[in-house]
DODODO-815879 format. One line per 4 residues: number of its first residue (from 1); for each residue x, y, z of N, C-alpha, C, O, CB. Coordinates in Angstrom, 3 decimals, always signed. Glycine has a CB too. Layout:
<recs>
NUM	X/Y/Z/X/Y/Z/X/Y/Z/X/Y/Z/X/Y/Z; ...
</recs>
This chain:
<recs>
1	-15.639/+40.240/-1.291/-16.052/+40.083/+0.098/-14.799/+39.859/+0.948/-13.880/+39.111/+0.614/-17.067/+38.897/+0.258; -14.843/+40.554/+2.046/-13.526/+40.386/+2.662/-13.328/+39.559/+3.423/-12.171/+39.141/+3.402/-13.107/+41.251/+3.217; -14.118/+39.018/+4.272/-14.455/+38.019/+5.052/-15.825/+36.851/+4.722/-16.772/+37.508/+4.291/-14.628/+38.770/+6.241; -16.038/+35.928/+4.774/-17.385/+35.313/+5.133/-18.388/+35.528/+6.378/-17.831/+35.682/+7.466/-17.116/+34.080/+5.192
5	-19.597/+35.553/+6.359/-20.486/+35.213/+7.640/-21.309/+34.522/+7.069/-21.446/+34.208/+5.887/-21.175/+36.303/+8.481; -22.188/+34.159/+8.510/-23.093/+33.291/+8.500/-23.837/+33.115/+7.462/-24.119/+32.030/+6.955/-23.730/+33.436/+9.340; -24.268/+34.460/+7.019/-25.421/+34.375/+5.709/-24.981/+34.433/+5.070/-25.655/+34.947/+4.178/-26.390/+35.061/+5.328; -23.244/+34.028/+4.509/-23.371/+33.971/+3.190/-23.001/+32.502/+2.953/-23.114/+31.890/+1.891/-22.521/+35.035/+2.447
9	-22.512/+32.010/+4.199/-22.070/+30.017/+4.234/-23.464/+29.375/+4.255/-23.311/+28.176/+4.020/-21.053/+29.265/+6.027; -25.069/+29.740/+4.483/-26.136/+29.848/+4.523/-26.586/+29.868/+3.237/-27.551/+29.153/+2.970/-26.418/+30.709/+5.224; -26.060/+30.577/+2.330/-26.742/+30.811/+0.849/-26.652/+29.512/+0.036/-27.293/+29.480/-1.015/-25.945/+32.047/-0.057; -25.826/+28.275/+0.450/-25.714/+27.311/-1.000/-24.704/+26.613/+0.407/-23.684/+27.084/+0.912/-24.815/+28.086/-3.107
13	-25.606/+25.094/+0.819/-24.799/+23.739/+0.982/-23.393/+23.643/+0.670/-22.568/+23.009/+1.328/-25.356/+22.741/+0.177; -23.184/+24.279/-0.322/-21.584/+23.827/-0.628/-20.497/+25.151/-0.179/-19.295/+25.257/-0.422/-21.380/+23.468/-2.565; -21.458/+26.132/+0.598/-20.418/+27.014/+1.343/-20.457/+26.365/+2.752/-19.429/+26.549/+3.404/-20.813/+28.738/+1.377; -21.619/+25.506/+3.468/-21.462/+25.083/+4.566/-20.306/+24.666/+4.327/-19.333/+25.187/+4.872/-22.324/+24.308/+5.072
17	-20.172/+23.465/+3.314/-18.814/+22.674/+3.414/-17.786/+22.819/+3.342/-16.990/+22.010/+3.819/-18.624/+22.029/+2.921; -17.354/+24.116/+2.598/-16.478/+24.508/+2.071/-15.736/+25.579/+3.514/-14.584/+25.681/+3.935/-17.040/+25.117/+0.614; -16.525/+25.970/+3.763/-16.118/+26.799/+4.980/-16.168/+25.749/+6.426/-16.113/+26.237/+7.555/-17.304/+28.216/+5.115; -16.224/+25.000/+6.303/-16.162/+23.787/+7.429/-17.093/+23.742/+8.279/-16.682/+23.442/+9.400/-15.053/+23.764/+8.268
21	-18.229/+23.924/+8.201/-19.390/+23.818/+8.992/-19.656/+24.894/+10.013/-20.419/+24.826/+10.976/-19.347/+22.607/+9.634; -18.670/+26.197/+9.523/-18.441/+27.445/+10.264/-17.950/+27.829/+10.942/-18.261/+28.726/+11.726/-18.904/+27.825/+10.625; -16.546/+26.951/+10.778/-15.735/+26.386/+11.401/-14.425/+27.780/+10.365/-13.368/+28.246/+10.791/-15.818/+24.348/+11.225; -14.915/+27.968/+9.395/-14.005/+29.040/+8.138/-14.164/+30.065/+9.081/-13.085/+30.288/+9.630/-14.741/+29.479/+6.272
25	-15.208/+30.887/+9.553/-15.650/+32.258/+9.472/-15.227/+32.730/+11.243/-15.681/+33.646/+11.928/-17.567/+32.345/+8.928; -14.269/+31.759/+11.542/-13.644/+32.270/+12.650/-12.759/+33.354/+12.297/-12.095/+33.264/+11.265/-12.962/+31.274/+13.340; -12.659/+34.602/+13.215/-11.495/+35.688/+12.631/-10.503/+35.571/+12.952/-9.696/+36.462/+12.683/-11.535/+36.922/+12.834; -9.921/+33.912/+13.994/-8.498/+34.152/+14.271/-8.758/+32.790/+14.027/-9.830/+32.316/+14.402/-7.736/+34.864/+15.654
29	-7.801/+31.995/+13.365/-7.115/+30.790/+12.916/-7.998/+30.012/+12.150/-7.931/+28.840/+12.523/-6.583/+29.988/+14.007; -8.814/+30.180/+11.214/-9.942/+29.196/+11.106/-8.851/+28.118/+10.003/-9.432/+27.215/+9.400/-11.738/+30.012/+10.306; -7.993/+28.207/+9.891/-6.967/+26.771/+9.053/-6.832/+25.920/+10.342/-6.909/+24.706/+10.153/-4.963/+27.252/+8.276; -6.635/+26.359/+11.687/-6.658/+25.383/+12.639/-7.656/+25.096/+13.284/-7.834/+23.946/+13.688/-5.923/+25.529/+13.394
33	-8.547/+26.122/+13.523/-9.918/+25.313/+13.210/-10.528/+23.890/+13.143/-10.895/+22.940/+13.836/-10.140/+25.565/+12.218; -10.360/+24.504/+11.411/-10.607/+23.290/+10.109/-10.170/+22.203/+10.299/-10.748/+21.117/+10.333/-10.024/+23.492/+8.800; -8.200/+22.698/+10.549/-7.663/+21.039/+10.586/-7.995/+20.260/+11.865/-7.917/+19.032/+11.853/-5.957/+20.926/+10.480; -8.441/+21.070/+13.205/-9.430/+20.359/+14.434/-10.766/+19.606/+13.920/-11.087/+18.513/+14.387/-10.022/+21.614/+15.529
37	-11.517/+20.264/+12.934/-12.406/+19.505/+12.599/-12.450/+18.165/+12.028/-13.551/+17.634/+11.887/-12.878/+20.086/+12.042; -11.310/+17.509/+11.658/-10.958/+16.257/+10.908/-10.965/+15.386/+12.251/-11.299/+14.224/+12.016/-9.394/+16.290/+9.940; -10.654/+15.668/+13.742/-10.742/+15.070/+14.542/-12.061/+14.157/+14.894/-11.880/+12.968/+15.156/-10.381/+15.821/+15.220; -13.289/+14.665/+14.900/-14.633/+13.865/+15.441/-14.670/+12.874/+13.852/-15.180/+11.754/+13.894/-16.428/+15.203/+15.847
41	-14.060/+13.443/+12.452/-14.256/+12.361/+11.340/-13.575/+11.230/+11.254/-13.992/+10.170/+10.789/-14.057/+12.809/+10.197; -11.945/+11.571/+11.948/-10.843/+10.418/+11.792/-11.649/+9.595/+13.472/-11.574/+8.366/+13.472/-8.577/+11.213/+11.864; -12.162/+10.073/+14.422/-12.535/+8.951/+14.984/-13.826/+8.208/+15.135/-14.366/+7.637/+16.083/-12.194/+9.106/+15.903; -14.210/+8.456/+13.580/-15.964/+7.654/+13.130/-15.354/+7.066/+12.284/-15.876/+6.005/+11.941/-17.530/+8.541/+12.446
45	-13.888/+7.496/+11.506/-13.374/+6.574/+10.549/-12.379/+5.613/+10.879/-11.903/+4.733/+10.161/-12.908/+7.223/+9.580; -12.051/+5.992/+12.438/-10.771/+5.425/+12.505/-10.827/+3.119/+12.426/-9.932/+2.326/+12.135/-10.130/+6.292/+14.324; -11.936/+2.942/+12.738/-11.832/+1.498/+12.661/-12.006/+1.064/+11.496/-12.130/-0.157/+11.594/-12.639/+0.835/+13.421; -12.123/+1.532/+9.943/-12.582/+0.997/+9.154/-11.245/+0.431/+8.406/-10.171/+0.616/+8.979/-13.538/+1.813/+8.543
49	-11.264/-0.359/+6.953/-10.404/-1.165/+6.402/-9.195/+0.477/+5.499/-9.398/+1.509/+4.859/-11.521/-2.576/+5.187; -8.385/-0.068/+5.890/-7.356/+1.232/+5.067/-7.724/+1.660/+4.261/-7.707/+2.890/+4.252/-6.168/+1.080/+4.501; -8.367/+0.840/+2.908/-8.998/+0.842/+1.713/-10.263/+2.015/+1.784/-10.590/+3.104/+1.312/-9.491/-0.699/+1.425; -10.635/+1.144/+2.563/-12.030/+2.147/+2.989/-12.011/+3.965/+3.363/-12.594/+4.987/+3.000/-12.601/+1.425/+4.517
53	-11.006/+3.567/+4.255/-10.806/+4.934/+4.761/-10.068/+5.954/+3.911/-10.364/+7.146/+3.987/-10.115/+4.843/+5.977; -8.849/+5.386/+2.878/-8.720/+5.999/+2.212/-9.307/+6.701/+0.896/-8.989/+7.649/+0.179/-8.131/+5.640/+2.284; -10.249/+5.819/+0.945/-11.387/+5.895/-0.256/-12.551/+7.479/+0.263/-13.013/+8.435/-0.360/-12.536/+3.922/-0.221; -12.587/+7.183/+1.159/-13.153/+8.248/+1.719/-12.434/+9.573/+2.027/-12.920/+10.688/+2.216/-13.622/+7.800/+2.754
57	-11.532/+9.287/+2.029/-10.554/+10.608/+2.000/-10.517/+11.041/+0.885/-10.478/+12.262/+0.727/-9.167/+10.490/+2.369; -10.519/+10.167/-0.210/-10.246/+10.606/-1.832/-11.753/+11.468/-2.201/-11.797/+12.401/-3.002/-9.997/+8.908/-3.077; -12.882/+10.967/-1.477/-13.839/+10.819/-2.021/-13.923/+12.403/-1.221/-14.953/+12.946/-1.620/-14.770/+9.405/-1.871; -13.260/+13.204/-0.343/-13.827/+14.511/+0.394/-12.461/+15.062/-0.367/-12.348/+16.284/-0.263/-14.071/+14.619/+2.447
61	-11.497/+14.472/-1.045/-10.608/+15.401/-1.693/-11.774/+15.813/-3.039/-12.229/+16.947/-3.185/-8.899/+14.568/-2.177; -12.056/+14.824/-3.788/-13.114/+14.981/-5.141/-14.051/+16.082/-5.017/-14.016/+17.021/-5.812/-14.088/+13.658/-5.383; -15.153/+16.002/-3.761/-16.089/+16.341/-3.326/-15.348/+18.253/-3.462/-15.554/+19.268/-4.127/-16.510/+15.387/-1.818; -14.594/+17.856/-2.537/-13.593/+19.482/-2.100/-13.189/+20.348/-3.340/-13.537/+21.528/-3.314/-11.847/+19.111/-1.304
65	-12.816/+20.100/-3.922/-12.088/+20.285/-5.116/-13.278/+21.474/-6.166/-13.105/+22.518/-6.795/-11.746/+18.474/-5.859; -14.535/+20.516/-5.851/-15.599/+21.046/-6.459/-16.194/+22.079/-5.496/-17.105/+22.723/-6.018/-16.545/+19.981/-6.868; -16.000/+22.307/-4.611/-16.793/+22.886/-3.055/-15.684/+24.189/-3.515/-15.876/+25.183/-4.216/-16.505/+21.718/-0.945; -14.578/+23.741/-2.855/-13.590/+25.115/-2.781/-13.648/+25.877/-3.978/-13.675/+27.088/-3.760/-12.006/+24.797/-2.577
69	-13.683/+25.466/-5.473/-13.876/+25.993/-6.256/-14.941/+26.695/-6.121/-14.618/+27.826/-6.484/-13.773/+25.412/-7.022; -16.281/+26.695/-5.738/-17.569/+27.192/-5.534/-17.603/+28.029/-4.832/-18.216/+29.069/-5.071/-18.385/+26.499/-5.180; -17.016/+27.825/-3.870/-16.658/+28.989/-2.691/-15.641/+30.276/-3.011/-15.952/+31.453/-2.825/-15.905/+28.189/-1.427; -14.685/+29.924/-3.398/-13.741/+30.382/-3.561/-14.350/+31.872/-4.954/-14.402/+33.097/-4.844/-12.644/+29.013/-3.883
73	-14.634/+31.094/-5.907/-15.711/+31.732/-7.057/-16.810/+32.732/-6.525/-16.971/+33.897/-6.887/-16.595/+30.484/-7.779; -17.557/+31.997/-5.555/-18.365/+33.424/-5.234/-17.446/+34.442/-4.116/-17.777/+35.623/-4.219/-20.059/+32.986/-4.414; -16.680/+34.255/-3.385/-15.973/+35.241/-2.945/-15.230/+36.289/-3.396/-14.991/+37.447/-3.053/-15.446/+34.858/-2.456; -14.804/+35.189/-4.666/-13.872/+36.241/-5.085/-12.232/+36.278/-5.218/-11.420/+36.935/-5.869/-14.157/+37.147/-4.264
77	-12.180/+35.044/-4.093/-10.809/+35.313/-3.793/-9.927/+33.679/-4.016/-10.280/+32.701/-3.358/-10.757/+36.017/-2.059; -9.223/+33.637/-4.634/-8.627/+32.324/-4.731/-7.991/+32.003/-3.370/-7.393/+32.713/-2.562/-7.573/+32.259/-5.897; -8.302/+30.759/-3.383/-8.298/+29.994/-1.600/-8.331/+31.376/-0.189/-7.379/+31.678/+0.529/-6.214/+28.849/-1.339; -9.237/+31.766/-0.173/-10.021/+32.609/+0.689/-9.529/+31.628/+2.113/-9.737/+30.415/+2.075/-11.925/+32.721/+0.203
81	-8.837/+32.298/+3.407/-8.390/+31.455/+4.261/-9.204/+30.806/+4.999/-8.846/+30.067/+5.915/-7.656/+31.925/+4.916; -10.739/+31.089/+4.564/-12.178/+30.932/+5.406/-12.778/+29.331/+4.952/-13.574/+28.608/+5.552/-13.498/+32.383/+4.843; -12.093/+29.129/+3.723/-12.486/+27.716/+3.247/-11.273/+26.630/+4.090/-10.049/+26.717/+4.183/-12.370/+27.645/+1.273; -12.098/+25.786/+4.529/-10.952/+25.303/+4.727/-11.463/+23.669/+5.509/-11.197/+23.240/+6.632/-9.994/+26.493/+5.651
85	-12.441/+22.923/+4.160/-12.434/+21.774/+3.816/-11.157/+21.062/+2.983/-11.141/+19.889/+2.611/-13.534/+21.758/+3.220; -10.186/+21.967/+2.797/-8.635/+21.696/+2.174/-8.060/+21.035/+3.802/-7.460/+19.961/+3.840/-7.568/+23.579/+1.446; -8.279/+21.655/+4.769/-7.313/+21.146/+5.894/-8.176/+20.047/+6.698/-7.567/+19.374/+7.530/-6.778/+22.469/+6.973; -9.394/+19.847/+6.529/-9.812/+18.897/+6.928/-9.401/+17.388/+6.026/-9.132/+16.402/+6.712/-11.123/+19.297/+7.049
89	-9.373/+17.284/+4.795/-9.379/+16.580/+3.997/-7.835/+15.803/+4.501/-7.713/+14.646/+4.904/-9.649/+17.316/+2.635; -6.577/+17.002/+4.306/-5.099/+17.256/+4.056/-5.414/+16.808/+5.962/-4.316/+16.392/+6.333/-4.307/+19.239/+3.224; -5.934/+16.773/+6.606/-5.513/+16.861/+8.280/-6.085/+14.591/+8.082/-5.463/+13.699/+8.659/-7.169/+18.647/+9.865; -7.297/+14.361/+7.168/-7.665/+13.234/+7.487/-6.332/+12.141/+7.231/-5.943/+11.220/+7.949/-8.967/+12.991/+6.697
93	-5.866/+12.583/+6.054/-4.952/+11.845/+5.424/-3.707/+11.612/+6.387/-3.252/+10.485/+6.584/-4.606/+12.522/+4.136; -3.263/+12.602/+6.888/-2.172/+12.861/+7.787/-2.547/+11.568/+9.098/-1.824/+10.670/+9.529/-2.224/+14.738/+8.354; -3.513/+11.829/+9.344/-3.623/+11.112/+10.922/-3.958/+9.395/+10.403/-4.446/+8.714/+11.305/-5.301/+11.975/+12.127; -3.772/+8.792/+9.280/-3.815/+7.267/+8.558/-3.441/+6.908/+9.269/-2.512/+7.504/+9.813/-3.258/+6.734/+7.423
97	-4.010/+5.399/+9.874/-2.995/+3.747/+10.362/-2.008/+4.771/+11.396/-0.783/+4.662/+11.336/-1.666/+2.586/+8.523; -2.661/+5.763/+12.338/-2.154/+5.838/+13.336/-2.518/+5.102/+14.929/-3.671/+5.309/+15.305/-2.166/+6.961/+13.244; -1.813/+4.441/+15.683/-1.996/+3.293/+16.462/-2.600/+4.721/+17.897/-1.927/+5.301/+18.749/-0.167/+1.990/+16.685; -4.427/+4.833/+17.488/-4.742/+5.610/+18.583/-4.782/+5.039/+19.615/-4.568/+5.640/+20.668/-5.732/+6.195/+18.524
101	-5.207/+3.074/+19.549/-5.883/+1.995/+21.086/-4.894/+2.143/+21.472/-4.824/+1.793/+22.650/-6.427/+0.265/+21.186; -4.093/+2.473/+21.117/-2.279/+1.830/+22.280/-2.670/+2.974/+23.155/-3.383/+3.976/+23.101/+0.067/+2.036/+21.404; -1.573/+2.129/+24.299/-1.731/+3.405/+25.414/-0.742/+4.714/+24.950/+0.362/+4.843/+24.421/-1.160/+2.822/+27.155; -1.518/+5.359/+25.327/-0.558/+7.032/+24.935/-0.451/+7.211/+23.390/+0.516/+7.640/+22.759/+1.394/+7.045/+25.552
105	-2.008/+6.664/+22.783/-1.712/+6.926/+21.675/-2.320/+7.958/+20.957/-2.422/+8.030/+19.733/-1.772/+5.999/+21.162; -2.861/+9.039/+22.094/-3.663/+10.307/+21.435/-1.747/+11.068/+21.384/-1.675/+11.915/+20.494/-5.409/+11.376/+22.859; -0.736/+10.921/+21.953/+0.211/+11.574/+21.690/+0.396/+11.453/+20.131/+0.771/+12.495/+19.594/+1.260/+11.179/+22.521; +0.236/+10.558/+19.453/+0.442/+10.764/+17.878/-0.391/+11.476/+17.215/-0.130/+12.167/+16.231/+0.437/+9.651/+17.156
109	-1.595/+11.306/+17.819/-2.896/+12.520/+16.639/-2.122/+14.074/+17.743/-2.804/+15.041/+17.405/-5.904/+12.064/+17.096; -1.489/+14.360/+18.379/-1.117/+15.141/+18.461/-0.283/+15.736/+17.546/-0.399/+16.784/+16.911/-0.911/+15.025/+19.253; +0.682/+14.795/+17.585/+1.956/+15.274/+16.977/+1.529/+15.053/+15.648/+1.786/+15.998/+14.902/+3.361/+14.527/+17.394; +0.943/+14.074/+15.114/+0.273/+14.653/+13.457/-0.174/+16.079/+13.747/+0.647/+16.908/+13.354/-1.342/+13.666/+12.765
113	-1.408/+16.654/+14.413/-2.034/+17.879/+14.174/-0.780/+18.994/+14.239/-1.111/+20.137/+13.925/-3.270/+18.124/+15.304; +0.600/+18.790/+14.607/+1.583/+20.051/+14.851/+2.105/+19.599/+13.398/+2.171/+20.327/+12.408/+2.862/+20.105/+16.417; +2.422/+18.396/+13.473/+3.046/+18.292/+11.905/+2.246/+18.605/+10.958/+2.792/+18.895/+9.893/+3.489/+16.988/+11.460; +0.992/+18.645/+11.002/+0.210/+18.996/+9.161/+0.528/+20.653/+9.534/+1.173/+21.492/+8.905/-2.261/+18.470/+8.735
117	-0.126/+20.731/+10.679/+0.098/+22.803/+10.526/+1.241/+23.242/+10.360/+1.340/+24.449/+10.137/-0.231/+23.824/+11.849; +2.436/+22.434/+10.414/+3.730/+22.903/+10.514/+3.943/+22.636/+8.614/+4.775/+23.372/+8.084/+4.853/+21.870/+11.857; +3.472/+21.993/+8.038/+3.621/+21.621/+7.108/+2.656/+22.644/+5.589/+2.885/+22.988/+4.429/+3.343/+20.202/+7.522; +1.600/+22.743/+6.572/+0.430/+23.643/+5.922/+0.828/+25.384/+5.902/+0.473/+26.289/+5.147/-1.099/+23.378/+6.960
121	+1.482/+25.360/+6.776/+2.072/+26.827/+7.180/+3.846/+27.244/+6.362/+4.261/+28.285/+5.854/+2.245/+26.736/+9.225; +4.311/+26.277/+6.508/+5.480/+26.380/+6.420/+5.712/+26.598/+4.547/+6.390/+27.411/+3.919/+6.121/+25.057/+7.248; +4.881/+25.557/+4.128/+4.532/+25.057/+2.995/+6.329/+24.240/+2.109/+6.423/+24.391/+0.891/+3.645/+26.582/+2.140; +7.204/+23.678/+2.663/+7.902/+22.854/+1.820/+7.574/+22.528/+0.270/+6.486/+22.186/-0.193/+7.892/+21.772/+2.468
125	+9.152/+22.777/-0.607/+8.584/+22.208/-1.457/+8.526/+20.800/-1.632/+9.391/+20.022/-1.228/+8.933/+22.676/-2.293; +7.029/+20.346/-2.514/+6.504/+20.661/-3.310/+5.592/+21.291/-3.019/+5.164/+21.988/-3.940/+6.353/+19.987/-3.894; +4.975/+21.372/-1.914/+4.179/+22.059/-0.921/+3.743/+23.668/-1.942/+2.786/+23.940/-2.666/+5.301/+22.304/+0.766; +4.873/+24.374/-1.564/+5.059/+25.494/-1.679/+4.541/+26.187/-3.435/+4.031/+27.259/-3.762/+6.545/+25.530/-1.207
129	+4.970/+24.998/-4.214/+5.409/+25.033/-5.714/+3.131/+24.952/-6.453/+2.423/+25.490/-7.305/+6.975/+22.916/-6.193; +3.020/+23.908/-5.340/+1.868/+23.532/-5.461/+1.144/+24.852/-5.275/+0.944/+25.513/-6.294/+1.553/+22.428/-4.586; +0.777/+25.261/-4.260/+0.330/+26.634/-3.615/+0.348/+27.726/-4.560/-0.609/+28.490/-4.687/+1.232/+27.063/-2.437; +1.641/+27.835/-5.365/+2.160/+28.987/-6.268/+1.076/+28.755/-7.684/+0.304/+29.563/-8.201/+4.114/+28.768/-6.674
133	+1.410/+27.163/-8.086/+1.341/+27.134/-9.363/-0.341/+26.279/-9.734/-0.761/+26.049/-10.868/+2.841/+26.343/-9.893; -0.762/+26.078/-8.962/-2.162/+25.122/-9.422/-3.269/+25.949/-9.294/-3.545/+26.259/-8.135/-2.510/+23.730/-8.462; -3.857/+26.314/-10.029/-5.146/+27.011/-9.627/-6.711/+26.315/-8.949/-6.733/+25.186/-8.458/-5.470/+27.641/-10.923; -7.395/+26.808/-8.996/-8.892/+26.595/-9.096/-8.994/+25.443/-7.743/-8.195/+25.228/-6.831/-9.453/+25.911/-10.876
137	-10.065/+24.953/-7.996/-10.295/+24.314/-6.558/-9.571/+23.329/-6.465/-9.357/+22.924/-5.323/-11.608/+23.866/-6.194; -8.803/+22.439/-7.876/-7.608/+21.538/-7.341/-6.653/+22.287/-6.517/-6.110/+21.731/-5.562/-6.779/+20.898/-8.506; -6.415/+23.481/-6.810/-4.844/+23.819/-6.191/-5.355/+24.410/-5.094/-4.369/+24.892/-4.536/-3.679/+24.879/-7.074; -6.320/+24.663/-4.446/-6.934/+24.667/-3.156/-6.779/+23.503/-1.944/-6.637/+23.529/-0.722/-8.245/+24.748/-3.494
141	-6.878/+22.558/-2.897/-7.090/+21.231/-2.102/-5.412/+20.802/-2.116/-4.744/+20.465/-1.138/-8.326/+19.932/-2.993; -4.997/+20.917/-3.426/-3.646/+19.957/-3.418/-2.337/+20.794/-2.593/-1.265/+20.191/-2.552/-3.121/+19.602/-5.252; -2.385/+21.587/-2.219/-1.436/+22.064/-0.422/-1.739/+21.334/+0.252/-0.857/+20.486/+0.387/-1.686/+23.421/+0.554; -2.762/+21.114/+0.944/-3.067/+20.461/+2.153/-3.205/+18.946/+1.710/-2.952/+18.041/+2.506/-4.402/+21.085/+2.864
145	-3.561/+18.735/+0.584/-3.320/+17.005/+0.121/-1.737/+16.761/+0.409/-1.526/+15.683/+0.965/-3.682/+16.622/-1.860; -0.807/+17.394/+0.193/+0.901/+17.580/+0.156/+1.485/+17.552/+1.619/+2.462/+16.922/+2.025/+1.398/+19.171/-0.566; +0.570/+18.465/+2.367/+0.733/+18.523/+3.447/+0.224/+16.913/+4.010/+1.087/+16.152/+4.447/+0.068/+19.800/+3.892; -0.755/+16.626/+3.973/-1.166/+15.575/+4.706/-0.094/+14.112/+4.417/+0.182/+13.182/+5.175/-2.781/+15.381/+4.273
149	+0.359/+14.413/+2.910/+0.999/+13.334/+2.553/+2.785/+13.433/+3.424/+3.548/+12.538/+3.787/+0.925/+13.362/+0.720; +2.843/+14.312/+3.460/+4.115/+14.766/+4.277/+3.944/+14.577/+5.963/+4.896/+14.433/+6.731/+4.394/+16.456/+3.923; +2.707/+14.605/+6.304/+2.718/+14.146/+7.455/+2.225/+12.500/+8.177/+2.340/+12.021/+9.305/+2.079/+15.110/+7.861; +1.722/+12.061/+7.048/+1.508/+10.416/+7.071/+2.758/+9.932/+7.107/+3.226/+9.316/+8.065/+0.738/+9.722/+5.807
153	+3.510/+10.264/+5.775/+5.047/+9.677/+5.485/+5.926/+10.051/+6.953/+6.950/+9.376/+7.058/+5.882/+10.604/+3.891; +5.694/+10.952/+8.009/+6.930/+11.138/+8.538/+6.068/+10.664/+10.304/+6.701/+10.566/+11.356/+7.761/+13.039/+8.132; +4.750/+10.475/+10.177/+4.211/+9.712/+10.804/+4.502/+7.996/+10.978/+4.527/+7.539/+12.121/+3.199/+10.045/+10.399; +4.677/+7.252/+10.013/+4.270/+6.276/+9.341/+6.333/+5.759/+10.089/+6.682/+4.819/+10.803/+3.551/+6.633/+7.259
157	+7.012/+6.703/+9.567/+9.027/+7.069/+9.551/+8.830/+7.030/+11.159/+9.487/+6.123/+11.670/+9.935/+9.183/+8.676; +8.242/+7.634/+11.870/+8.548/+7.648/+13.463/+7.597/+6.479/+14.308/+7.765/+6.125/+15.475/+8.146/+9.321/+14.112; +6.828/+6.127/+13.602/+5.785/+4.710/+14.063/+7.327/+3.612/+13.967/+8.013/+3.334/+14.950/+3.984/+4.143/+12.435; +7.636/+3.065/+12.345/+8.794/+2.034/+12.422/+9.756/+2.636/+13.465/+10.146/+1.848/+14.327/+9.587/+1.783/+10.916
161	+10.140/+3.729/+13.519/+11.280/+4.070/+14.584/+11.170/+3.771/+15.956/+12.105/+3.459/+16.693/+11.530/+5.405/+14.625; +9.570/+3.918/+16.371/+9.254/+3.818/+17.925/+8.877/+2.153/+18.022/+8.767/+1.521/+19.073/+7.776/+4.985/+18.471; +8.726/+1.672/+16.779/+8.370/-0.034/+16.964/+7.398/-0.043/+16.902/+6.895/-1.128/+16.613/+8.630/-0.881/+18.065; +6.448/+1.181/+17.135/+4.753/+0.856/+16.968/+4.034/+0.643/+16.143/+2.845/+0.452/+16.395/+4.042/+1.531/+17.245
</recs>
């Protein structure tokens, strides 16, 4: 299949998810999309205990892992660019213990969302190595897990730098 539509993210719950709530089956950018869609989740998650929130991130990496594989399997195509519960997951992680109440603090979920795509796109190694060498629905997920972790860490590096 060369693309996804409606009726086929329609056939089985776990293509809704996997394709991001149809959010995949856009024909121009659906990876940015996707990683937009982590936005309405990081701010239903954003007050909860770190623990928590990261638990829940682990828990849509787990979930994903099994989804993208599913998806990916009936398409046909290993990481099909239409799935893309990988950049929601890899986009939640990225935007962590970022200080949104401060004033001017949607400028950081900004500059996270340029840094994961810059990161998701670019692919750095291990980034890159990951992408090449992991198959199946882990190595679907674990780019954008790499990515997200690359953009927390350099999030997290410019928070101590700005004092915030």
């Amino acid at each position: 299949m060369a693309h996804p539509d409606f009726r086929f993210m329609m056939r089985h719950p776990v293509h809704v998810l996997s394709l991001g709530f149809g959010a995949g089956l856009a024909p121009v950018a659906p990876g940015t999309l996707g990683t937009l869609l982590a936005f309405p989740l990081y701010w239903l998650m954003a007050g909860l205990p770190a623990w928590v929130y990261l638990a829940a991130v682990a828990a849509l990496f787990a979930v994903g892992v099994a989804a993208a594989g599913f998806t990916s399997a009936a398409l046909g195509v290993h990481d099909h660019r239409g799935i893309v519960v990988d950049e929601i997951a890899g986009m939640l992680l990225g935007l962590f213990h970022l200080p949104v109440d401060a004033p001017g603090g949607w400028v950081w979920l900004v500059f996270a969302f340029l840094l994961f795509r810059a990161f998701d796109v670019l692919k750095p190694w291990p980034i890159s190595w990951a992408d090449r060498h992991v198959a199946g629905g882990f190595g679907i997920m674990l780019d954008d897990l790499l990515a997200g972790v690359f953009t927390v860490a350099v999030m997290q590096a410019l928070l101590w730098v700005a004092g915030a």
